[in-house]
Phi, psi and omega in degrees: 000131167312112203297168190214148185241148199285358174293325183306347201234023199268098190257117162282103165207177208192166201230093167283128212205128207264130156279130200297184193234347184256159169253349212232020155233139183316144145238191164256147169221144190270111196255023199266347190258143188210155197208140176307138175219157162285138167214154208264144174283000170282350175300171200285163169243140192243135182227325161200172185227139181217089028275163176270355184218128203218155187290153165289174189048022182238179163266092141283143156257136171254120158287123182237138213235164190140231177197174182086006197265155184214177187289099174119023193234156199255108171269170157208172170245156171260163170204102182051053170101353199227130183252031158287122230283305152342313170265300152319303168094357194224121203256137169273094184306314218205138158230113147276134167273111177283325182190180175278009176233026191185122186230109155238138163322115183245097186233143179269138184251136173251203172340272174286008181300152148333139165240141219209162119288169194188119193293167165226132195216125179266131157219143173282150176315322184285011180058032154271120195260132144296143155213141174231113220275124169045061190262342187182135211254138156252130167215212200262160166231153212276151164211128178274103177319339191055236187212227191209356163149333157213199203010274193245145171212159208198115164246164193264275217238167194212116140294194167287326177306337201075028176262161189216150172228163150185213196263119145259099162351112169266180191296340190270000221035018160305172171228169201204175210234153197229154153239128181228144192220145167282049175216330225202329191079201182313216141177136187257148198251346173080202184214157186272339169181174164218153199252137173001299187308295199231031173075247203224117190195116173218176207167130175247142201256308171203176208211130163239183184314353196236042138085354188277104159310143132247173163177203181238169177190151209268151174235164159304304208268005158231190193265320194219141176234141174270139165222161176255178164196127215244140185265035151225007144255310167117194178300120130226174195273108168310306220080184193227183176294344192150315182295202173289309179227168181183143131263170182228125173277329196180126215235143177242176193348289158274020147089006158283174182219133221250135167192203161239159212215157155245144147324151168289299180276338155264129168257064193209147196273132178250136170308119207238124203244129172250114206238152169038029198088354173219234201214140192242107176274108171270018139310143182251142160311346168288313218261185144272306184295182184280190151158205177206153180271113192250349175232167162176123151268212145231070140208088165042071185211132143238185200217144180171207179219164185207133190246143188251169159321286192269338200218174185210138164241121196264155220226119166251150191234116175248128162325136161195171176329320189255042171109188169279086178258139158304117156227140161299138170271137218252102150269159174301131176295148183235171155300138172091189169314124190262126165223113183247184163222151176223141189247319176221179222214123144253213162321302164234077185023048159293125188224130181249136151193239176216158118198175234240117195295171181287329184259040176067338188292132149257148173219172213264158201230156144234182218166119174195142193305334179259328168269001174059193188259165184191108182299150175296086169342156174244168182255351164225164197288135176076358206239145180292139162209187181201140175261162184210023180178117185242173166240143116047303175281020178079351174302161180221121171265146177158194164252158168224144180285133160277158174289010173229028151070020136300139135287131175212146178273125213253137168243114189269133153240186190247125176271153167331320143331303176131326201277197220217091210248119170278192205199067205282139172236161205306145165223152213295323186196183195285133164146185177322109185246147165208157164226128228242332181221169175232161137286190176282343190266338187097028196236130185252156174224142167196236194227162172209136164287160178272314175216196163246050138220066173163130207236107168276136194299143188218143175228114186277095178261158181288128193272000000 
């Protein structure tokens, strides 16, 4: 999150606020009314709130600690300068004074609050003010999908239902592709088979609104297949360009579907759309190397990479008359070898991914034909990130590296400005996070670790 700065949060406000008569009893003060006051530089300090973080739609007491506090004295929250309920969303029902270093607060956030930092701001019965700058986050609540019996688990994908898919680890340890519903739980999607190399090893990848899973999976005859899945044909085998093996990555609206493929004469994956019934290579002939299709929206745009010699380039691809054209998304040139992705596409053709700065870091991009490209905050200075998935409303899901070199998982949003504000969201235990797809409601799926030795599929939803 972007730091707020203290000129930003210098609020001419003031708290009309009634002083209690016991000094050695809580009282209440009704804090929603506010009128310009003078305020002293002897005034209280707010230093933290517990909890420090809260759902939309609920009723919380927030304890707000700090010291300067009196009988009458008021809290509210802010938001980039401004404490009206209109902006904030967050109404300070009742403040009781518990001591001069504690006060709580009963306050409602509703439905639609921001998800934010949210300044805390004190004024004493005496019209003296406090602030304590980015004290308390509205954010999302993490829920653990849990596994399939064992270990490790991963979701891909999210529809608008909120159903989510990806991979779990079973008791036997295979890994086998999942569907999960808040109605049914976890559900195991099996494999199409397994194979010699690497056992029984499947993964579901994306999920769209009429419920049709893709993903990939072990066979007898590969290692890896692209497959669909139907809750009335069950798992089947796409097929390939001709070679041996293909996954299918990311299925859009209307059930085309997006992966890599191997060639009949190459055994190496070209980025490949299985459409209208057979399978289509958007790969070029010129190259040797490869890519993949990592996205496909609807109204005929996918999104993926195409590898050079020297370079991996990210690639949006559009429907037209004559076919499928490629075009490069133009990144900032770096030193070395150049590599960017591009991962997701929505509707109006906003494309998120990474790529990799002259000083080696990849960080993460958007990216739109009329708006050029505009790299992704980070969430520490120098430090890596991606985007890896947007929605119809411009949110961006993905990770950003932290200052103690977690991944950790992120929602960029776009401010009135134009710029780009990350959002880290709660995770299941201290280590590696990512949030890898979004729906349309703003609701995410990925991975969080789980213990410390195990990372479970997580779907971060709206309270």
């Amino acid at each position: 999150m972007q730091s707020q700065s203290l000129a930003r949060s210098a609020l001419l406000l003031a708290l009309s606020v009634g002083a209690g008569c016991n000094p050695d009893t809580p009282t209440s003060s009704d804090s929603t009314e506010l009128a310009v006051s003078r305020t002293s530089a002897t005034g209280p300090t707010v230093s933290a709130t517990d909890p420090d973080t809260g759902f939309r739609s609920t009723t919380i007491d927030v304890q707000v600690l700090g010291s300067g506090f009196d009988q009458g004295s008021g809290a509210i929250w802010a938001l980039n300068g401004d404490t009206s309920f209109a902006t904030t969303r967050i109404k300070t029902n009742r403040t009781t004074y518990l001591s001069p270093k504690k006060l709580l607060a009963n306050i409602t956030i509703g439905a639609d609050a921001p998800f934010d930092l949210y300044d805390v701001v004190v004024l004493t019965s005496g019209g003296k003010k406090g602030i304590g700058i980015e004290l308390f986050a509205v954010t999302y609540v993490v829920v653990d999908l849990g596994t399939l019996g064992g270990t490790n688990s991963e979701a891909y994908g999210i529809n608008y239902l909120g159903q989510v898919v990806g991979w779990s680890e079973t008791l036997n340890g295979e890994r086998h592709a999942f569907l999960w519903s808040q109605a049914a739980g976890m559900r195991d999607l099996g494999a199409l088979g397994s194979n010699p190399q690497v056992g029984v090893r499947a993964e579901a990848r994306d999920i769209n609104d009429a419920g049709v899973v893709v993903g990939l999976s072990s066979a007898p005859s590969a290692v890896s297949r692209g497959c669909r899945w139907t809750e009335g044909g069950g798992m089947q085998d796409i097929g390939t360009l001709g070679g041996p093996g293909a996954a299918a990555l990311a299925i859009g609206p209307t059930g085309d579907i997006g992966g890599w493929s191997y060639r009949t004469d190459i055994w190496h994956g070209f980025p490949s759309l299985w459409i209208d019934g057979g399978v289509l290579d958007l790969g070029r002939t010129d190259v040797w190397m490869g890519g993949q299709v990592s996205a496909v929206n609807g109204v005929g745009q996918a999104v993926g990479s195409m590898g050079f010699s020297d370079s991996t380039v990210a690639v949006v691809w559009t429907r037209g008359s004559s076919g499928w054209t490629p075009q490069t998304i133009p990144t900032p040139l770096g030193g070395g070898p150049r590599e960017a992705q591009a991962y997701g596409i929505n509707d109006l053709g906003q494309v998120v991914g990474m790529y990799r700065q002259s000083s080696g870091v990849p960080v993460g991009f958007v990216w739109s034909p009329g708006g050029g490209i505009a790299t992704l905050p980070p969430l520490a200075p120098g430090a890596r990130s991606q985007g890896d998935d947007v929605n119809g409303s411009g949110q961006i899901a993905g990770f950003g590296q932290d200052n103690s070199n977690f991944w950790r998982p992120v929602i960029w949003t776009q401010a009135l400005d134009g710029s780009w504000t990350p959002q880290h969201l709660p995770v299941l235990y201290q280590g590696d996070a990512e949030a890898r797809a979004i729906n349309a409601r703003g609701e995410l799926a990925g991975f969080s670790q789980a213990k410390r030795t195990s990372r479970h599929a997580v779907l971060w939803r709206v309270q």
